[in-house]
N, C-alpha and C positions, 0 to 999 in steps of 0.2 A: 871497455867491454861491458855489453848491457847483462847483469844480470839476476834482473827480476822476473817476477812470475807475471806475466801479462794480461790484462784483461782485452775489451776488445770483441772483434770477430771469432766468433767458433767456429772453429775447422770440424768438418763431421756431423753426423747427429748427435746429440748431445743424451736426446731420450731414448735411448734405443733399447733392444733386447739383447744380452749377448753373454759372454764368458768375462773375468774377470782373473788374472793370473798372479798371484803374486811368488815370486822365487826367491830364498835365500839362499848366499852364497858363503861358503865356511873356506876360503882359501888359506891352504896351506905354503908354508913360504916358498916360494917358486925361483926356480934358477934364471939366471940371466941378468939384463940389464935392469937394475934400480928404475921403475915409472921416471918420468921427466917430473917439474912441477907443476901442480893445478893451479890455475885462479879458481879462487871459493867464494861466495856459491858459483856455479854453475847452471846456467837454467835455460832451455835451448825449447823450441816450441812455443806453443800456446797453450796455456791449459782454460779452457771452459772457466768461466766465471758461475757460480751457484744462479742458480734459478728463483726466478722473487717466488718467495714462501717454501724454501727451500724443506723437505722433511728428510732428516738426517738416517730413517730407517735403521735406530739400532739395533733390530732383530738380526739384520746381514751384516751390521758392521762386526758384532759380536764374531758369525761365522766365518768372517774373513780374519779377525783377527786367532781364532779358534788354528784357522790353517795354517796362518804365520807360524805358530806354535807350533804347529809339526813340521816346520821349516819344508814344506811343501811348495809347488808353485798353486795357484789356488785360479781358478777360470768360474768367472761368473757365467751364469747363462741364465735364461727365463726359465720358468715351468711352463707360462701360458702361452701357446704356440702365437705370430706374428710377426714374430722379427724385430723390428723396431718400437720405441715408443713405452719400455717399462723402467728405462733410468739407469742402463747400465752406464753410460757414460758419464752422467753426477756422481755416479758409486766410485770410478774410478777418480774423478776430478774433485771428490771432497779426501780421498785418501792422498791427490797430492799437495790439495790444499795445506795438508796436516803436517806433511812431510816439509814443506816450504816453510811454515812456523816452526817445527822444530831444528829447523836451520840444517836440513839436508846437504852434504857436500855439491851432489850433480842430481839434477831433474833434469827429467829428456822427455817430454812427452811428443810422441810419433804420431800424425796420422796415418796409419797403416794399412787403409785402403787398397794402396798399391805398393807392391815392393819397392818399385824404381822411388816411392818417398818415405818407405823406411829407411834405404841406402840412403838419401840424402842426406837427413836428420842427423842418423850415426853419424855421417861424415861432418857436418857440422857440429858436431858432440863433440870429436875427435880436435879440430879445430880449438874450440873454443877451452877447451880440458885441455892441450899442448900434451897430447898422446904422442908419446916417442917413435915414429915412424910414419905420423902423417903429414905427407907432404903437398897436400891441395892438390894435386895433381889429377890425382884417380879416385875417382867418390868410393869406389868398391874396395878399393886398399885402405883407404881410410877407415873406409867403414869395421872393415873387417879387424883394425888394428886397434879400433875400439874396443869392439867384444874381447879384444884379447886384453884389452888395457881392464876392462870390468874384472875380469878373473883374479887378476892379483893386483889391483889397489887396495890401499887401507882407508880409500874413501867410502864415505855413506852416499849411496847411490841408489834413486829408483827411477826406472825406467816404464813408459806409459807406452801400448801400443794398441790405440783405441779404434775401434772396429776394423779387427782383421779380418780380409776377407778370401785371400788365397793363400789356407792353409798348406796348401800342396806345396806352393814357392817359397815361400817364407821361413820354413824349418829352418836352413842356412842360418837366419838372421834371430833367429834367437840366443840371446845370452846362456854364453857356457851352462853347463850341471853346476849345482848346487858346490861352490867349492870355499866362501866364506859367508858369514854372518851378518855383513856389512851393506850389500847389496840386496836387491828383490826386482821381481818384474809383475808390473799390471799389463792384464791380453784383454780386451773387451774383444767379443766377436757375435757375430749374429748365430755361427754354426755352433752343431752341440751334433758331431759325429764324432767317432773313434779318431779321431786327428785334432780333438781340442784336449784330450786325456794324455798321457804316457811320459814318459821322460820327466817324473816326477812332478807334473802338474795335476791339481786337484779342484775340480770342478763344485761352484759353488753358485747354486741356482737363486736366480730371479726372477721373481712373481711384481706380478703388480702392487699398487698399496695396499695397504689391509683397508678394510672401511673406516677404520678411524683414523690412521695414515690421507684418506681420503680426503673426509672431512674437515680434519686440522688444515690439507691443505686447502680446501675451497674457502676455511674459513677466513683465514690468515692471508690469503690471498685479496680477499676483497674488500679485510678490512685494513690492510694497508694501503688500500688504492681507496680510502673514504669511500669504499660501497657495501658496507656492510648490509643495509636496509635492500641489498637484494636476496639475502640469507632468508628461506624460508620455510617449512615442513616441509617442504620438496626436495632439500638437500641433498637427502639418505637415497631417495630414489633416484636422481640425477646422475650422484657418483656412479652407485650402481649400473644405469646408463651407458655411462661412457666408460663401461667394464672397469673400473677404477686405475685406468691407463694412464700415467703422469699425464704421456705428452698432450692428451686428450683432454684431460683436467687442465693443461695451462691453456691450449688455446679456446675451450668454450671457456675459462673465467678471462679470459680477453677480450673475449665475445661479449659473454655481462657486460664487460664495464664499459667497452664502447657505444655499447645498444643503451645501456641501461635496462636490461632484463634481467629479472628476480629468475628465479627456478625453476618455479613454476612455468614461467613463460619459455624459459629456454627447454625446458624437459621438453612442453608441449611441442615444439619446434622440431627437438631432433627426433623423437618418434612419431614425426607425419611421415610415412613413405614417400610424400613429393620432394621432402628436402634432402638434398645431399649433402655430402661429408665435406665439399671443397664450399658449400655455404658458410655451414655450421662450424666448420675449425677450419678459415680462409687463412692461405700465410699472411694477409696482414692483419690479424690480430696473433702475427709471433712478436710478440713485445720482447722475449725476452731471449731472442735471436737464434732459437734449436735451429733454424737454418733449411728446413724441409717441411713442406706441407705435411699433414698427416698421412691422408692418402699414398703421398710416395713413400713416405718414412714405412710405413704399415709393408706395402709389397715392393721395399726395396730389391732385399734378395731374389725376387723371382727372375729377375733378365737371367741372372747366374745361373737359378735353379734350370731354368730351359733350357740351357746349351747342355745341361749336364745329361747321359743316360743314365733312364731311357729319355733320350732328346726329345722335345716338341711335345711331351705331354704336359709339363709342371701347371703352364696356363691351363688346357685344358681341366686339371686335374681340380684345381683349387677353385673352378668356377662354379662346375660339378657340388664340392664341399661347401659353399658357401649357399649354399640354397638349403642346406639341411640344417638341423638345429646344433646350433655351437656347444651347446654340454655334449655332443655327439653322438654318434653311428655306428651300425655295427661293419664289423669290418668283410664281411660277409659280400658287403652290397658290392663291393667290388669286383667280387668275382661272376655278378651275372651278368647274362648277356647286354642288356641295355647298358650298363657300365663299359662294356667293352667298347660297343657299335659307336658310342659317344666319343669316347678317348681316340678310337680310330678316325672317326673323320672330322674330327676336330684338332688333328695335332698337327703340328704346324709346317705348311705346305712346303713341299723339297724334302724333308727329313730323309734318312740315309734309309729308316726302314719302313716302304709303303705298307706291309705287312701287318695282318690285323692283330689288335694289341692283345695279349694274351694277358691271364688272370697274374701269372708271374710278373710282367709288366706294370703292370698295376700297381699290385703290392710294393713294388721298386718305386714306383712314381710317390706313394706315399712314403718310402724311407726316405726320398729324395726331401723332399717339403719337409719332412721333420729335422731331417741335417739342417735343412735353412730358415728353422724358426718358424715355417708361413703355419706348419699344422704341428700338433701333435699327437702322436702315432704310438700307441704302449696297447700289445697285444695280451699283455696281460688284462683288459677290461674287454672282455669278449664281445658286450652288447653296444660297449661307447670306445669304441679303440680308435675311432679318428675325430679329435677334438680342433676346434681353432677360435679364437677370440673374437669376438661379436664383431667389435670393430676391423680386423681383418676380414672378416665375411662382409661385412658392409663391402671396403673399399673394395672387395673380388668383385661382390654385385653391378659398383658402382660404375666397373672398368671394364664388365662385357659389353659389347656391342650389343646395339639394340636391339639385330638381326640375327645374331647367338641365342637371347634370350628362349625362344617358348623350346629350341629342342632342350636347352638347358636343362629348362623346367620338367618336359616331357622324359626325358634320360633320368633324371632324377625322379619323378613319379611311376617311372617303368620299372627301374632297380629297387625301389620300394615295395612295389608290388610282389615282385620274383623274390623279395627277402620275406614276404611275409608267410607265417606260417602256415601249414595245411591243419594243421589240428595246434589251435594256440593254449590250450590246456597244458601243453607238453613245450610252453616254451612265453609263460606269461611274461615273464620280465624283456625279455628280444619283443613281444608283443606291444608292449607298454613304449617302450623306444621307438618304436616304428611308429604308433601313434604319435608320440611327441616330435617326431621329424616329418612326419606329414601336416600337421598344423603348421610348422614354420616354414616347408614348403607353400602350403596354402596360401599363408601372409605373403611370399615375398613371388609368388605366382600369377598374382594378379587374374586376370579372366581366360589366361593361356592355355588352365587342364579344363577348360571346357568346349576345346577344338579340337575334332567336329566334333563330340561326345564330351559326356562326363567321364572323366577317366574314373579307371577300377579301384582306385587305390582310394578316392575321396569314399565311397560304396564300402572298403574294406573296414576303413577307421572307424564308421558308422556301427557296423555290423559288431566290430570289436567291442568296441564301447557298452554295445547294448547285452555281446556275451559274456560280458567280466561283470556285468551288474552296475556300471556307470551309468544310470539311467538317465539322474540327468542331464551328466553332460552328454549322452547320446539325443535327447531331449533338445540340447541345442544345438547340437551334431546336423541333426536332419530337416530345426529349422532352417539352417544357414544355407544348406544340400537344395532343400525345395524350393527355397527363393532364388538361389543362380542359378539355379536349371528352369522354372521358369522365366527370368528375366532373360538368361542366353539362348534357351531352346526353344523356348516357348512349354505352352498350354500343352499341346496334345504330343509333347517329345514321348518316347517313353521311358528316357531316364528322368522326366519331371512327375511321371506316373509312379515309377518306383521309389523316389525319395520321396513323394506323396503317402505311400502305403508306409512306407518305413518311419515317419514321423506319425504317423498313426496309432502304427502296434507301441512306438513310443511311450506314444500319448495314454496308452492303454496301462502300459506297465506304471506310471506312475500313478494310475487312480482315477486318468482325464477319459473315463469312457463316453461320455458325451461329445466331447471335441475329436475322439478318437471314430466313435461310428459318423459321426456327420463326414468324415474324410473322407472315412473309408467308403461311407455311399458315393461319395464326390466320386471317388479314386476306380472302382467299379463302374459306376453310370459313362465315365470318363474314357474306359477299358472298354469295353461292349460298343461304344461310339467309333473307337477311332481303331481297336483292335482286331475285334468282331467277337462274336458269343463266344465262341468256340477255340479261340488262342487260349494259349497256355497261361500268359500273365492274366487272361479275365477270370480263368479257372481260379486263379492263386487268390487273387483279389477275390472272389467269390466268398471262396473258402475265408480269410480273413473277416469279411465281414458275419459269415455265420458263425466264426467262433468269437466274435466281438458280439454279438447278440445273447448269446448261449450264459455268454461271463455276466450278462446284464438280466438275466433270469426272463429272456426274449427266447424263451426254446420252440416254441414254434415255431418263429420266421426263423431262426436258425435252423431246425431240422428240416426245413422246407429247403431252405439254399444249400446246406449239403445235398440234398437226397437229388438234386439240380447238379449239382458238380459230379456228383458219381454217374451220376445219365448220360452225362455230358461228355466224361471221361471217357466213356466203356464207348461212348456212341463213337467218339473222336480219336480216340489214343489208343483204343484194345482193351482188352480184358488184363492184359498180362501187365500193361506201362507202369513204372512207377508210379507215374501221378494216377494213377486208376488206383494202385494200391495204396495208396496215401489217402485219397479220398473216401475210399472206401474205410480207412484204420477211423478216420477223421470224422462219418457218419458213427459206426461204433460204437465213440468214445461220447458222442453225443447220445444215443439213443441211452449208453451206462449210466451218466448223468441225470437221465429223463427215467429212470427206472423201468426202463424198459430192457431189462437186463439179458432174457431170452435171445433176441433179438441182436443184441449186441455180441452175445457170444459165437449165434451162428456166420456172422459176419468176420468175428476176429479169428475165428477158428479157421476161415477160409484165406483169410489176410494170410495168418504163421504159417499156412499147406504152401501156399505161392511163393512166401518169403522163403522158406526153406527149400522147397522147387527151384525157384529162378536164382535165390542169390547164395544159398545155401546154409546149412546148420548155423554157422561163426560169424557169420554177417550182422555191424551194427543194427541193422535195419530187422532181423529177424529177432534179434535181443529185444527188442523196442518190440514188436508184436509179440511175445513170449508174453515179456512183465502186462502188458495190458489185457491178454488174455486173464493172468490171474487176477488183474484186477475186478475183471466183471465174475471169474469164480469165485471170488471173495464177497463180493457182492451179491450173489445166488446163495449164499451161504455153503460154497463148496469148501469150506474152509483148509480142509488136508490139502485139496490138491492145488488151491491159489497158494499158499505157504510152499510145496515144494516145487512150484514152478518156476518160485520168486528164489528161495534159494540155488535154482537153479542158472538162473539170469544173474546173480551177483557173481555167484563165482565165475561166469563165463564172461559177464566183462572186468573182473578184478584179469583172469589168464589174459585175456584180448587187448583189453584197453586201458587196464593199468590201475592200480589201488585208488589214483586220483583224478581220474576221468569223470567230467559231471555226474553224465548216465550211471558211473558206479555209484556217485554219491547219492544219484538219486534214490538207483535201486536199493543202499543200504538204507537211505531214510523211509521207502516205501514196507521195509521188511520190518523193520523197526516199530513200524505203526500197525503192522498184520499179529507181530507179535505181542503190542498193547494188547490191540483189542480184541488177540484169544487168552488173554488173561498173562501171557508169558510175562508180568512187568520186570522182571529183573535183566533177562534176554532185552527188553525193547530201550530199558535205563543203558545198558552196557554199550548197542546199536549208536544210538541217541546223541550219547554224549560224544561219542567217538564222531559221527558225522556234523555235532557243531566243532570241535574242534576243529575236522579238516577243512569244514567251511569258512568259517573264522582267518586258516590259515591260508587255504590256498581264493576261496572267493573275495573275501576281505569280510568288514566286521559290519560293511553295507549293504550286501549284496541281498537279494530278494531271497534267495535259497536260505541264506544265513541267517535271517531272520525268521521264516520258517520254523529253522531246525533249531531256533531256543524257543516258540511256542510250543512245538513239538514235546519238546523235555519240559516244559513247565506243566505240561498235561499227564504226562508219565511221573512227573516227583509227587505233583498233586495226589495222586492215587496210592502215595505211599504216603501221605502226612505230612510230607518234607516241607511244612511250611513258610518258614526261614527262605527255602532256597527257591521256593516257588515265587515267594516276593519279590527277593531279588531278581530274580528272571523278569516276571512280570516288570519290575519298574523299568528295564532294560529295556525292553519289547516296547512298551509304551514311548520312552523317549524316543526309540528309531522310529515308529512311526508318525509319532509327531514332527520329528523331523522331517523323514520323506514323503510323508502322504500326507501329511497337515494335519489339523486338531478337527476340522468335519470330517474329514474320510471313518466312513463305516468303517472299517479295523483299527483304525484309532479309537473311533467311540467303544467298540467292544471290549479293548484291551482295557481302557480306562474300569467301562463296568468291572470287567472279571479282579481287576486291581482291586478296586473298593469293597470287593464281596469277600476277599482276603484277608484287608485288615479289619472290614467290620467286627469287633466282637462275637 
């Protein structure tokens, strides 16, 4: 009787993600016939031989041995969604390593794949142990006389039953409850649903390496294979890479050392989008026999997950997720329509229900993927509730048909779209995630959102960016925007016209008004060509360049091209159009600027009759022609009634639009300043401070406004002596605009003056 531990072929995957079970058994002396006798050891299977550079991960060994202790059965599983590919099966294979040197009576390790070869195993366990009632005959008697033989032996027994995968059949064949001390059971599985829990097992997750887990092993790896001199600053970023995924790290350091590629060269390698996964981690660089490509190892589980309901969606579902960005989604996207339209005609042809997939559906298709490792699914992170590991995104990408692709991409930039917010004030951090899941759309989209059109959602990201105060990554938002829409649509599209104008007013916010008005004549002359005078986008464009003029202290060709756009408007749109009243607010505010302040009033006065006419008292739109009415009464020196107009416009959008709506921040910083300079400074100190802080909190500590609203207060402390805090402010103010506007921008040089006239003596 052969009874040692084998090396050899590995049955299974070796790297994979799964549960990890261990059970102890306290049997009490039991009636009946006295066990027959054992040959010892006993050792039936194969168990996995360690992996070259093996990392022993005593973070998990600790917690498995934590579970023992509460005589538990203990189920490993991943945290990071994929299924296979994080080491569940070395975790299992060095616990029975352990067990074999300490001279374990019976080892049994199962592959448990399939029942019909857990029954076998048993029954050759049975066999080889001279279990009192097997008689070769019937593998399922055997089997069974096994488990009974485990229950009251006073043998030391652990049993392996490494990637289970039909929990539903398999309950049968698991070793009695907890009945002695002597016994335990390891369960590897890929599934982590309410069926790898109960009956006194206890679940014990596994993550990928840690990054020094990582790194030990890429290093140890290469310098036992004499390649250390591929080791290079690229390391850290490589692990990272290949999400720090064992099975991942062993076969690109296979890759090195066949190629003889350093890190650097293989990083550069596996983040070209032309190369693929089955290049870069090919099965013949498995030197150390895991037994499955990556790729398949990664969406093992999904054949399974497809037959299960809701049937024929799990494919589509995860090709969908694999397009968005892997730190994850909100869970939202799934319930809008373009989510739906997708999963329905994308699910897999014949299925039992043609019927259009409903939001409930959905939601089920994602419990489904997370019982099977590919994603996962915790409704507790409201903005990232569907996550899945980089490399599981790859291999999804890698395995859609090439003919799948652009709806793919278009389902997933339509459901972006439908998630994104109407008022993103009211919902920054869902804003921020929707951003970061359309760039990694973007990447892995290739030129596909720009058929026939620029889709809405590249427009949206832009616009976000530029209203959160990201300037300049809006900056290079709308380079990137104008150059595929030129290159795909050409010159005279007019989505190449709008991400033209939008990289302008860009261009403007950060200080570039030279590159910004040369556009914007481009972007206009461009308008009037291909639009005609009188369209609405040559209006817009119009208007952009006269308040691009206006900022450049150009007020007469700016008041000439308003006074042009309101002609225009009233001649073309009515009297009553919006854009007639916008153009109209927009002359106004220029004429206020030019001191021509009369002028400006009878204009704004007739803006707030209309807005309050057409869209009524409580309308944003009529809020915003209030506050600028008092603006130009503050400016006539109507001082009482711009002050109570102004507090009048605060509270009305503090009730409407909320304590932290721009426009409220604005109007409290504009009141705050009405109150400086009629002397109120304690009133405007109290204002002041209160609107850098909400800036601060909700714009962030970059934002244009935010920096504002500490020049603001450093002019109001000023006026009280406060010179201490005026410094400090000032040095603050100073470093942000050297940062964002550079060391020439005119508000740089200013801040610097006002700085040095502080500390001068």
């Amino acid at each position: 009787m052969d009874n040692r531990i084998t090396g050899g072929t590995v049955h299974g995957d070796v790297y994979q993600a799964g549960n990890l079970t261990v059970t102890h058994h306290h049997p009490a002396p039991a009636p009946g016939p006295t066990p027959g006798p054992v040959w010892r050891p006993v050792r039936v299977g194969t168990v996995p031989p360690l992996a070259s550079a093996f990392q022993p991960r005593p973070g998990l060994q600790e917690e498995i041995d934590r579970a023992r202790e509460r005589n538990a059965t203990v189920v490993l599983t991943q945290v990071l969604s994929g299924g296979g590919g994080v080491g569940k099966s070395q975790i299992a294979a060095t616990c029975a390593h352990h067990a074999h040197t300490d001279g374990i009576d019976v080892l049994v390790w199962v592959d448990a794949t399939e029942t019909a070869q857990i029954v076998t195993t048993y029954a050759q366990a049975a066999a080889k142990a001279g279990v009192p009632g097997a008689g070769g005959q019937d593998a399922e008697s055997d089997a069974g006389a096994f488990l009974d033989w485990l229950a009251v032996t006073d043998c030391s027994w652990l049993v392996v039953l490494d990637d289970l995968t039909d929990l539903e059949n398999t309950a049968p064949w698991w070793p009695r409850p907890p009945v002695g001390a002597n016994g335990r059971v390891l369960a590897t599985t890929r599934r982590r649903d309410a069926l790898v829990t109960g009956n006194g097992r206890t679940r014990v997750d596994i993550g990928t390496y840690t990054p020094t887990e990582a790194l030990d092993y890429l290093h140890q790896r290469l310098t036992e294979a004499d390649t250390a001199h591929l080791l290079d600053d690229r390391a850290s970023d490589l692990v990272e890479a290949l999400g720090r995924l064992p099975l991942a790290l062993a076969h690109a350091a296979a890759y090195m050392i066949n190629e003889d590629a350093d890190c650097t060269t293989y990083l550069h390698l596996f983040t070209d989008r032309t190369s693929r996964l089955e290049t870069l981690l090919p099965p013949g660089a498995d030197t150390d026999g895991y037994g499955r490509q990556v790729t398949t190892s990664l969406l093992l589980a999904l054949d399974a997950a497809q037959q299960h309901e809701p049937a024929g969606l799990a494919v589509p579902a995860i090709r969908l997720a694999a397009h968005l960005d892997p730190a994850g989604h909100p869970q939202q996207l799934w319930t809008t329509d373009a989510a739906a339209r997708y999963l329905t005609t994308h699910r897999t042809p014949g299925s039992s229900e043609p019927a259009p997939v409903t939001a409930e559906q959905a939601r089920a298709v994602l419990r489904l993927l997370h019982h099977y490792a590919l994603i996962t699914h915790h409704t507790h992170d409201t903005n990232r509730t569907v996550r899945l590991h980089a490399l599981t995104a790859r291999a999804a990408r890698e395995t859609t048909p090439h003919a799948d692709i652009p709806a793919t991409v278009h389902a997933a930039a339509d459901a972006l779209a439908e998630t994104w917010p109407k008022h993103e004030h009211t919902a920054r951090d869902l804003t921020a995630v929707l951003r970061a899941n359309t760039d990694t759309l973007t990447t892995h989209a290739g030129d596909h959102l720009w058929h026939p059109d620029g889709h809405p959602v590249l427009f949206a990201a832009g616009h976000s960016l530029t209203s959160t105060g990201l300037i300049h990554a809006a900056v290079t938002h709308w380079q990137n925007i104008a150059a595929d829409a030129e290159r795909l649509l050409g010159e005279g599209h007019p989505d190449t016209l709008t991400s033209r104008g939008s990289l302008a007013l860009s261009y403007r916010r950060v200080g570039r008004m030279g590159e910004a008005i040369a556009l914007l004549e481009r972007v206009l002359a461009d308008a009037e060509r291909l639009r005609g005078e009188g369209h609405p986008d040559t209006l817009a464009s119009r208007h952009n360049l006269a308040d691009s003029y206006q900022r450049m202290g150009r007020t007469g060709e700016a008041i000439a091209l308003q006074e042009r756009v309101l002609a225009d408007a009233e001649r073309l749109l009515g009297e009553d159009h919006p854009d007639t009243l916008a153009a109209r607010a927009n002359l106004a505010s220029s004429y206020r600027q030019t001191g021509r302040t009369g002028e400006a009033i009878v204009l704004e006065e007739r803006v707030l009759a209309d807005r309050e006419r057409l869209l009524g008292e409580d309308h944003p739109h009529t809020l915003t022609a209030r506050a600028n009415l008092a603006s130009s009464y503050w400016q006539a020196g109507r001082t009482g009634e711009a002050i109570d107009l102004l507090e009048r416009v605060l509270a009305d959008f503090e009730r409407l639009l909320g304590e932290e709506h721009p426009d409220t921040l604005t109007a409290r910083a504009n009141l705050a300043v009405y109150y400086w300079q009629a002397g109120l400074t304690g009133e405007a100190i109290d204002l002041l401070e209160r609107v850098l802080a909400d800036s601060e909190r909700l714009l962030g500590e970059e934002h244009p406004d935010t920096l504002t609203a500490r020049a603001n207060l450093a002019v109001s402390y000023r006026r009280l002596a406060r010179t201490g805090e005026v410094i400090d402010l000032l040095e603050q103010i100073l470093a942000d605009r050297e940062r964002f506007l550079g060391r020439d921008h005119s508000a740089t040089r200013a801040a610097a003056d006002w700085l040095r006239s502080w500390r001068s003596p």
